[in-house]
C-alpha positions in Angstrom: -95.3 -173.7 -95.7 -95.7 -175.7 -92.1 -95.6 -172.5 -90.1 -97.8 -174.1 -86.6 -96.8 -172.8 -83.8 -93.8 -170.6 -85.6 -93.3 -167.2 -84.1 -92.8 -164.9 -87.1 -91.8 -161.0 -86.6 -93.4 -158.7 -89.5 -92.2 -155.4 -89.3 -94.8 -153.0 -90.7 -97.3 -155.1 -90.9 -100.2 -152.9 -89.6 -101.3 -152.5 -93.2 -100.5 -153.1 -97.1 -98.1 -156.1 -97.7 -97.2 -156.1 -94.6 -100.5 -157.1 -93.2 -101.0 -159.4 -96.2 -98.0 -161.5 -95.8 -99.3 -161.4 -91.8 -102.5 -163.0 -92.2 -101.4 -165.2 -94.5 -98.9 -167.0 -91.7 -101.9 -166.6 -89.3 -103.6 -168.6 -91.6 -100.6 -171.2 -92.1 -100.4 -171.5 -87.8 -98.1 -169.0 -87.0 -98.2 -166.9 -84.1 -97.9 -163.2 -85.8 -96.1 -160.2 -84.2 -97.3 -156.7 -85.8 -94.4 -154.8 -84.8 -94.7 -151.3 -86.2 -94.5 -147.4 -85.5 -98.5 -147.2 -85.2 -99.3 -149.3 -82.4 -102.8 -148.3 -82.5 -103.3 -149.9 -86.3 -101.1 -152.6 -85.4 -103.4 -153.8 -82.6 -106.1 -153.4 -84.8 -104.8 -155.9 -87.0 -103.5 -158.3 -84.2 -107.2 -158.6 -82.8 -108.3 -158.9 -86.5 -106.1 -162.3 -86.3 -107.1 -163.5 -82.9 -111.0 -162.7 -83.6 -110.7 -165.4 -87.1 -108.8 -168.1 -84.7 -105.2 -167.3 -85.1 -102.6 -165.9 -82.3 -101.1 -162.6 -82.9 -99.7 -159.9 -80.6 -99.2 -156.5 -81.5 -95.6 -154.6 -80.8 -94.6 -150.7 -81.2 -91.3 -150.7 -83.0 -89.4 -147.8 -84.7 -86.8 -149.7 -86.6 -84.3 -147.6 -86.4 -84.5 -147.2 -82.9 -82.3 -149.5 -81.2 -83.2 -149.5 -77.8 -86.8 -149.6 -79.3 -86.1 -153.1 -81.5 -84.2 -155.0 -78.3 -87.0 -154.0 -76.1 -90.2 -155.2 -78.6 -87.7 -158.2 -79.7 -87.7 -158.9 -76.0 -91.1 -158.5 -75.5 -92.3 -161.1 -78.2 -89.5 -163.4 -76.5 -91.4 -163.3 -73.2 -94.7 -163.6 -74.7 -94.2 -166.3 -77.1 -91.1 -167.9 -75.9 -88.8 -167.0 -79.1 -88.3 -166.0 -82.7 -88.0 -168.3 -85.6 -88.9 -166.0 -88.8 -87.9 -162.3 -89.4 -89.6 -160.7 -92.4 -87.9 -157.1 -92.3 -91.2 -155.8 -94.1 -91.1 -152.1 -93.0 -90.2 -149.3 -95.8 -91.2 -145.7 -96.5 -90.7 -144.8 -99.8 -90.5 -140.6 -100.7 -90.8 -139.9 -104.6 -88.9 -136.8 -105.6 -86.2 -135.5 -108.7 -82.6 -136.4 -107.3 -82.1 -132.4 -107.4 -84.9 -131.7 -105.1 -84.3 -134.8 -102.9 -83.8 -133.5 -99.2 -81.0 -135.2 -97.5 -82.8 -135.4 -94.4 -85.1 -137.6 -96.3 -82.5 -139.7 -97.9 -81.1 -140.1 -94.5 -84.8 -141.1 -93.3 -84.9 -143.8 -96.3 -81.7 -145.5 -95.3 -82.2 -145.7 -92.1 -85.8 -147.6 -92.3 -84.9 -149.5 -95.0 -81.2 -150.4 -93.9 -80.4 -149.4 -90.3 -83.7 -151.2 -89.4 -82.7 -154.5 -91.2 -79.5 -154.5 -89.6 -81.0 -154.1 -85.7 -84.1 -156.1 -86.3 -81.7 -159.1 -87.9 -79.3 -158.9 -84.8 -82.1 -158.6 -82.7 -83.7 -161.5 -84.1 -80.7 -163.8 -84.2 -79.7 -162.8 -80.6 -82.7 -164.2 -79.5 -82.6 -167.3 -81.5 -78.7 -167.9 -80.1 -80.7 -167.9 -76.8 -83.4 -170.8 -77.9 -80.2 -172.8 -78.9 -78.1 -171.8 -75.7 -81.0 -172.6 -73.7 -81.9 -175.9 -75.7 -82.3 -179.2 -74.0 -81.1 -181.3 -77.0 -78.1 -180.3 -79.2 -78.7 -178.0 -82.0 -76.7 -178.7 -85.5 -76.3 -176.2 -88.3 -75.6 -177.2 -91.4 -74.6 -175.0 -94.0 -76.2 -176.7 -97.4 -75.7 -177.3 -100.5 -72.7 -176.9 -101.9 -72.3 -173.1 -103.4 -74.5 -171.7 -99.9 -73.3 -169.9 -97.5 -73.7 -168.6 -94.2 -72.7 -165.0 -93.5 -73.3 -162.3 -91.6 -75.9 -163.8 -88.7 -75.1 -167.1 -90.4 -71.3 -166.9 -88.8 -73.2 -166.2 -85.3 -75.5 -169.0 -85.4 -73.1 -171.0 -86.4 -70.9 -170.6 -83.5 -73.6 -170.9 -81.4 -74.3 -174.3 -82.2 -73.6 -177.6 -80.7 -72.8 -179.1 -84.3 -71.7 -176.8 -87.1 -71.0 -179.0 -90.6 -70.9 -178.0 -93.7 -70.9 -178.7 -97.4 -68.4 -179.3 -99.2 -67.8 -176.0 -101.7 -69.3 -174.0 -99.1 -68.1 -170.9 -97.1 -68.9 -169.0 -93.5 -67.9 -165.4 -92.6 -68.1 -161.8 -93.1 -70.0 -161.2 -89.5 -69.4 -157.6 -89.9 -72.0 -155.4 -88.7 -72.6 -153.1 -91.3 -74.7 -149.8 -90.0 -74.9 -148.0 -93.2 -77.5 -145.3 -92.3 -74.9 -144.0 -89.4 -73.2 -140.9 -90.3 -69.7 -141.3 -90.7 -69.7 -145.1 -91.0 -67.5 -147.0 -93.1 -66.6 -150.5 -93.6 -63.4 -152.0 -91.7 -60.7 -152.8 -94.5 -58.7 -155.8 -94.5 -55.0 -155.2 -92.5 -52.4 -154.4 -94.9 -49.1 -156.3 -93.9 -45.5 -154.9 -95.5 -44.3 -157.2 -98.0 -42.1 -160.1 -96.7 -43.7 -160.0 -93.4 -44.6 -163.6 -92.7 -48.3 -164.3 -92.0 -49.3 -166.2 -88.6 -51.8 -168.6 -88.6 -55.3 -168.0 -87.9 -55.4 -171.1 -85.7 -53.4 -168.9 -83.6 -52.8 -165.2 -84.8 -54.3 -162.1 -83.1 -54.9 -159.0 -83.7 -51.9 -156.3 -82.9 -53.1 -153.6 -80.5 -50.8 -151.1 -81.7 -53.1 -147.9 -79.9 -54.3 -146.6 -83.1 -57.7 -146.2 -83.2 -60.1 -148.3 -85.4 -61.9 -146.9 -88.3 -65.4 -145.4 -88.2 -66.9 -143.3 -85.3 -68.0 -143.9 -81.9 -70.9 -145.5 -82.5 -69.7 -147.7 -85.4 -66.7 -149.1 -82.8 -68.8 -149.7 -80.2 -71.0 -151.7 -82.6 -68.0 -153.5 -83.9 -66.3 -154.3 -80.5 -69.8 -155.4 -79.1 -70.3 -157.8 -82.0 -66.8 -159.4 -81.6 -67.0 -160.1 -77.6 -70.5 -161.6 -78.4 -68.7 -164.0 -80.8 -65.5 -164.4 -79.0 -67.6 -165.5 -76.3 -69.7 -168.2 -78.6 -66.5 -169.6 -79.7 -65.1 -170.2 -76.5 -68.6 -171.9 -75.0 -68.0 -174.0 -77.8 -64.7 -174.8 -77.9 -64.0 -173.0 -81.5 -61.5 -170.6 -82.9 -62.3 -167.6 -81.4 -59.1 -165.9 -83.2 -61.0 -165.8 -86.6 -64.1 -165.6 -85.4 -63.0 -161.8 -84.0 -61.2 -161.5 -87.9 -64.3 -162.4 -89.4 -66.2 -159.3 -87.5 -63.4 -157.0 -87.7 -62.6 -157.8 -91.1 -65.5 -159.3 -92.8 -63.0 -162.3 -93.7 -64.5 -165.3 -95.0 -63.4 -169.0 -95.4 -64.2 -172.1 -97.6 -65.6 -175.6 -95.8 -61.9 -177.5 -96.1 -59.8 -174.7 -94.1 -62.9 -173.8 -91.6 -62.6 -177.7 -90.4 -58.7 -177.3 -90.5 -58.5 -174.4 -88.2 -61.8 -175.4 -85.7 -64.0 -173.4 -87.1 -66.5 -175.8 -88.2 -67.0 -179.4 -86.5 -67.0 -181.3 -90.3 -68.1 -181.7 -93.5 -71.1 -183.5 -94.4 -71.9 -184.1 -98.0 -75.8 -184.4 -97.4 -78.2 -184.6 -94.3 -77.8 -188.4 -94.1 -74.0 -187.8 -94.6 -74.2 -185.6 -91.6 -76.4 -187.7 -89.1 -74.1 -190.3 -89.5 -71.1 -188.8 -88.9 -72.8 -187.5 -85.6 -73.9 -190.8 -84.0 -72.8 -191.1 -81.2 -71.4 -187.5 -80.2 -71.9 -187.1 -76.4 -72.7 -183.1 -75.4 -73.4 -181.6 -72.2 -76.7 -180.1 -71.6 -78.0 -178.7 -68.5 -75.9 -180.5 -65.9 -76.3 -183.7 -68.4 -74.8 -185.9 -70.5 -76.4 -186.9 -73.7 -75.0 -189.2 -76.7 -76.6 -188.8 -79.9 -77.8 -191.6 -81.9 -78.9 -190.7 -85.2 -77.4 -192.4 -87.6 -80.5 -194.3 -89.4 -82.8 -192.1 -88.3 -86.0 -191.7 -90.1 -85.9 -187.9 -92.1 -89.0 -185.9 -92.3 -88.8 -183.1 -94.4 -91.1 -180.9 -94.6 -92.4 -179.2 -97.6 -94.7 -176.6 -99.0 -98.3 -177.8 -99.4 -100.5 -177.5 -102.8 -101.6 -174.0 -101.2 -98.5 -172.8 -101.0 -97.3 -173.7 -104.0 -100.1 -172.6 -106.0 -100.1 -169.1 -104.1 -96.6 -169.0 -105.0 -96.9 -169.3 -108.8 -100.1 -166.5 -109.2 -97.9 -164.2 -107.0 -95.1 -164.5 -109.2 -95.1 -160.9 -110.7 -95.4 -162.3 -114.6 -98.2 -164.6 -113.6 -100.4 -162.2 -112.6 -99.7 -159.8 -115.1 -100.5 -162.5 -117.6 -103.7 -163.4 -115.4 -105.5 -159.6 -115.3 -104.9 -159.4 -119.4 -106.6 -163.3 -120.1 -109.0 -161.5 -117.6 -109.5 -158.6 -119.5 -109.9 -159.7 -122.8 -112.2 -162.6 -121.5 -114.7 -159.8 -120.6 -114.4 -157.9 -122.9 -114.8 -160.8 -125.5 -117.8 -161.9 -123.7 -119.4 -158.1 -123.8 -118.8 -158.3 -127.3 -120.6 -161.8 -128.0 -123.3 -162.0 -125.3 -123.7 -165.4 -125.0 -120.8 -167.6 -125.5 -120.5 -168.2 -121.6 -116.5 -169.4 -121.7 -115.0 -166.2 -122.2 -116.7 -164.3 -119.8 -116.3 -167.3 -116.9 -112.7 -168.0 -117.9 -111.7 -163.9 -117.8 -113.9 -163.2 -114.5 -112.0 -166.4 -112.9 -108.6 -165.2 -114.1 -109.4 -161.2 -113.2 -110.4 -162.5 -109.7 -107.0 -164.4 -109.1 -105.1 -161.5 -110.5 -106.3 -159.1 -108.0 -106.0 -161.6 -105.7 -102.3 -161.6 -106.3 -101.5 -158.1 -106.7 -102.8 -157.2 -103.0 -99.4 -159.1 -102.1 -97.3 -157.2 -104.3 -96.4 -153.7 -104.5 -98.8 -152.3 -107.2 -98.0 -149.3 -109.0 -101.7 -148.0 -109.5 -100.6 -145.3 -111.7 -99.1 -148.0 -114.4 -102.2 -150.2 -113.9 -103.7 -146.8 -115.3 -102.0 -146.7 -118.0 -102.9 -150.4 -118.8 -106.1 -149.5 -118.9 -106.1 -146.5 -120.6 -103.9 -148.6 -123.6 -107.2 -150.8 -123.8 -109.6 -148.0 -123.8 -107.7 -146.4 -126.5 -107.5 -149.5 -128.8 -111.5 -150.2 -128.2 -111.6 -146.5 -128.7 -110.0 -147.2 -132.5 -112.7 -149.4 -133.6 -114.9 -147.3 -133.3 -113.5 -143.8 -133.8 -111.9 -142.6 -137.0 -108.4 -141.6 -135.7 -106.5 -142.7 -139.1 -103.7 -145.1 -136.0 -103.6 -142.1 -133.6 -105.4 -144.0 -130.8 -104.3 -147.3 -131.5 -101.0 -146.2 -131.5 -101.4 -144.1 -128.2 -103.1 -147.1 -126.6 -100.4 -149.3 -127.6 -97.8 -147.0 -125.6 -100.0 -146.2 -123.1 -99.8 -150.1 -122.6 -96.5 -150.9 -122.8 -95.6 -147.8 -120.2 -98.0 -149.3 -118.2 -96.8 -152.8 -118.2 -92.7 -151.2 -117.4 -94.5 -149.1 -114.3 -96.8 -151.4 -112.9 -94.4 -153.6 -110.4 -93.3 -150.6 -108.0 -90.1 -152.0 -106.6 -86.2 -152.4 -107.7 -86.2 -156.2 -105.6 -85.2 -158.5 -107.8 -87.2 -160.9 -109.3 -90.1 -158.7 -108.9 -89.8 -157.0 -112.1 -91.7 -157.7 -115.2 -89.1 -159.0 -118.3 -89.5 -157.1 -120.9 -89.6 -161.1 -122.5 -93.3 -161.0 -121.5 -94.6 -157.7 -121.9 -93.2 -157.1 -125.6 -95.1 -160.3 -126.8 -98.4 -159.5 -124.8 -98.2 -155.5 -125.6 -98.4 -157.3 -129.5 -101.1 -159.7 -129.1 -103.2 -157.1 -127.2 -102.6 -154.8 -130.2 -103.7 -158.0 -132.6 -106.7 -158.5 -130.2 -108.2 -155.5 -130.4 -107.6 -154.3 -134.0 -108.1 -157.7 -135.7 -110.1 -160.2 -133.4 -112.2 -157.7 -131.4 -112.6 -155.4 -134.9 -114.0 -158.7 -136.8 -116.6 -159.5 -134.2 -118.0 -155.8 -134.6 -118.1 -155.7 -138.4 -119.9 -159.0 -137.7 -122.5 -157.7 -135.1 -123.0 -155.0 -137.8 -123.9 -157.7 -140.5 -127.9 -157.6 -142.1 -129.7 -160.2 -140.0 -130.3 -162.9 -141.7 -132.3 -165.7 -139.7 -135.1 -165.1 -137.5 -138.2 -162.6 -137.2 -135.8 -159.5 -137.7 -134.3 -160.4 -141.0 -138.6 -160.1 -141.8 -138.0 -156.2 -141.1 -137.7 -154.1 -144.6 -138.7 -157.7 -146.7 -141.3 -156.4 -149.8 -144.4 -158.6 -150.4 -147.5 -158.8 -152.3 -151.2 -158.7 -150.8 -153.0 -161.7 -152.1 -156.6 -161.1 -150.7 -158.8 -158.6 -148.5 -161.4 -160.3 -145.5 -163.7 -158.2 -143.9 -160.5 -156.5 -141.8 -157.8 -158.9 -142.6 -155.2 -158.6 -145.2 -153.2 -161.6 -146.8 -150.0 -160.9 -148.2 -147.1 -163.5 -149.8 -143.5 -162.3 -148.2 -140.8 -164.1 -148.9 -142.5 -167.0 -150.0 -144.4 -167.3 -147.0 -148.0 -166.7 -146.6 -148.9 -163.7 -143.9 -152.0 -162.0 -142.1 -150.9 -158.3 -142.3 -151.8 -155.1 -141.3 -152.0 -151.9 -142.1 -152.8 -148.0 -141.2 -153.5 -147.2 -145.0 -156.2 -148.8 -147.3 -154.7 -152.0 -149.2 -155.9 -153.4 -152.4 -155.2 -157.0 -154.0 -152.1 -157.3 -155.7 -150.3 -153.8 -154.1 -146.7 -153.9 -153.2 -146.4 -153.4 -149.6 -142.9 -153.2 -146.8 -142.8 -154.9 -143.4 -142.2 -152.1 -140.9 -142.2 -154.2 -137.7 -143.8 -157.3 -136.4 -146.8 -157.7 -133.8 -146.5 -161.5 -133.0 -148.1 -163.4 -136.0 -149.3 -160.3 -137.7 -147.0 -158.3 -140.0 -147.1 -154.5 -139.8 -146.7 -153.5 -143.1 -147.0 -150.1 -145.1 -147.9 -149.2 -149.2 -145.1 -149.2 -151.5 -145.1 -146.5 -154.0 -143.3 -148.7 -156.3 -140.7 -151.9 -157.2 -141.1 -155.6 -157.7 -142.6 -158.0 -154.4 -139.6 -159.5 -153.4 -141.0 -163.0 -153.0 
């Protein structure tokens, strides 16, 4: 990401992801607003940014306040000149049984996670329509490639522009601003005309004003009529159809690249960037009391993409990726404990375990499924150990699999776990354990055969008697041994331990030397 010098807007950001995905911009350049309902935290994480190098000011916002979001919206505008990114970050989240759910708390849900994306997005996009007002070179918006759109704030920016192009196979509309979290809300329908009634144009229709009030309540038409001067007036600045622009708020109509050029909605159509800075050469705008002719056609592109950082830190954060990483970490460990001294497993899992966690502080972690995951390993170590006749390994392998469903804690798309990944690993971590893992141990619990232990329980045969030493043939091998007990030439003695050269050995009552 080339953030430098970006003002970005995190709404509760004074801690978890929030504060995450804000020192993570700091880091890419960004100057950082914490807005959130804890000022206190939220300058504690500002100064946490500006005391490593960055730039970050701290905001008091209550999203669904919105007196509260224009004012901190404003605030950031004063202080940092504008907005460029939005990350509507700020969420409560209230467990409960839908028959015991409070609907004062359900209200408090969807107005945080709704009500406050609708004000902090208008909010945001107001004051971006300012930066491009305001701008001292012309501003194009280009809706791109074909199959995008631009709706909702889209429609506004769009207006607000010097240029707007698009695509072809693309579409603009549906400005309507929908407050879902307001009691007694609803969405405007589309005008029903009587059949036969001929339909005017939208180059130059308007809406009848029959007296009959508008759907929704109060607060929902004053949204609603607020919206629709603010576009009627971008439309007119710009010399654009100001008719559908007010159709497109009212009622959330929206129109394909071919008819919004037709009816002066859009400026033209541009099939790709150089496409489009060609067919502006040469456009002459007014801006601030001057004239200015564009020449761009040949101009040099820079485009600007994410570096090898960013791209890496977007794959492990990919939900799957990580999953994957913590289980290759896992077993590495494990696999290591198991065989002290093979070195790769145990640097390759602590590596990958490492990364994992790494990622998971960016996403929201279920702790209680992570649990379960380990609890489903401990169970199938459990079952090579314990004589259960399945029960563990079976528990473990349920345990693991619930685990693996709960451990994402969101409904976001995309951020789920496909049951594509965990099915196959939920197997191989069964195989791992009962086979691979259960191998090794029957192996560790082998005889030893190489080495000064495997000398432990070997039978010899004393071959001579010096003074205070003892010679005995073990294993082939001729050994000084000794002894608590008398020995006599040609006894039957066991090794019972080993003092550096000197075998410890005891009398055997009886059996052949083993030699």
């Amino acid at each position: 990401m080339k953030l430098k010098d970006k003002v970005a807007i995190i709404t509760g950001s004074a801690s978890g992801i929030g504060k995450e995905i804000a020192l993570e911009y700091a880091k890419e350049g960004a100057k950082v607003v914490i807005a959130d309902l804890a000022l206190a935290a939220a300058q504690a994480t500002a100064d946490e940014i500006n005391k490593s190098g960055g730039q970050a000011m701290a905001v008091e916002m209550n999203v669904t306040d919105e007196a509260a979001v224009d004012a901190a919206t404003a605030k950031v505008v004063e202080q940092f000149g504008g907005v460029d990114v939005l990350i509507s970050n700020a969420g409560i989240q209230i467990i409960s049984p839908i028959v015991d759910f409070k609907y004062e708390d359900w209200k408090k849900v969807v107005a945080i996670h709704l009500d406050g994306s609708f004000l902090t997005t208008r909010a945001a996009m107001r004051a971006m329509i300012k930066d491009i007002l305001a701008s001292p070179i012309p501003v194009a918006s280009y809706v791109a490639p074909s199959g995008a759109r631009a709706a909702s704030a889209g429609t506004y920016i769009m207006y607000a522009s010097h240029i707007a192009a698009m695509a072809p196979a693309t579409n603009l509309g549906a400005a309507t601003p929908v407050q879902i979290g307001a009691p007694g809300g609803e969405e405007p329908k589309p005008e029903r005309k009587p059949p036969g009634e001929q339909k005017d144009k939208d180059s130059k229709s308007k809406p009848k004003d029959d007296g009959a009030p508008e759907p929704g309540d109060a607060m929902t038409r004053k949204v609603r009529n607020d919206a629709t001067a603010y576009i009627r007036g971008l439309a007119q600045l710009r010399g654009r159809n100001a008719d559908w622009a007010e159709k497109a708020v009212r009622s959330a109509v929206s129109l394909p690249a071919e008819e919004a050029v037709k009816i002066k909605v859009a400026d033209l159509i541009a099939t790709d960037i150089v496409d489009l800075l060609k067919k502006i050469d040469g456009k002459t705008f007014e801006l601030q009391g001057q004239k200015r002719a564009l020449q761009t056609e040949g101009a040099v592109l820079v485009r600007v993409e994410p570096d090898w950082r960013s791209r890496l830190l977007a794959v492990i954060t990919d939900p799957s990726i990580a999953y994957i990483l913590m289980l290759l970490g896992i077993y590495g460990l494990l696999f290591e404990f198991y065989n002290p001294g093979l070195v790769l497993p145990g640097v390759v899992g602590g590596i990958c375990l490492i990364v994992a966690l790494y990622a998971m502080q960016t996403l929201p972690i279920n702790y209680a499924g992570l649990g379960l995951i380990l609890l489903g390993i401990t169970f199938l170590v459990a079952e090579l150990f314990v004589a259960s006749y399945g029960a563990l390994g079976i528990g473990g392998v349920i345990a693991f699999v619930l685990g693996s469903v709960m451990l994402i804690d969101t409904d976001v798309p995309g951020y789920e776990i496909p049951w594509t990944v965990i099915a196959p690993l939920a197997g191989v971590t069964a195989l791992f354990f009962l086979f691979v893992v259960g191998m090794a141990l029957k192996a560790r619990k082998r005889p030893v055969i190489t080495g000064a232990e495997e000398l432990i329980g070997a039978r010899g045969e004393i071959l001579e008697h010096t003074q205070d030493q003892y010679w005995a043939r073990v294993r082939s091998e001729t050994w000084q041994v000794r002894s608590s007990a008398p020995l006599a030439r040609g006894q039957h003695v066991k090794v019972i331990g080993i003092d550096g050269l000197v075998l410890l050995v005891e009398p055997e009552v009886s059996g052949p030397a083993q030699q």
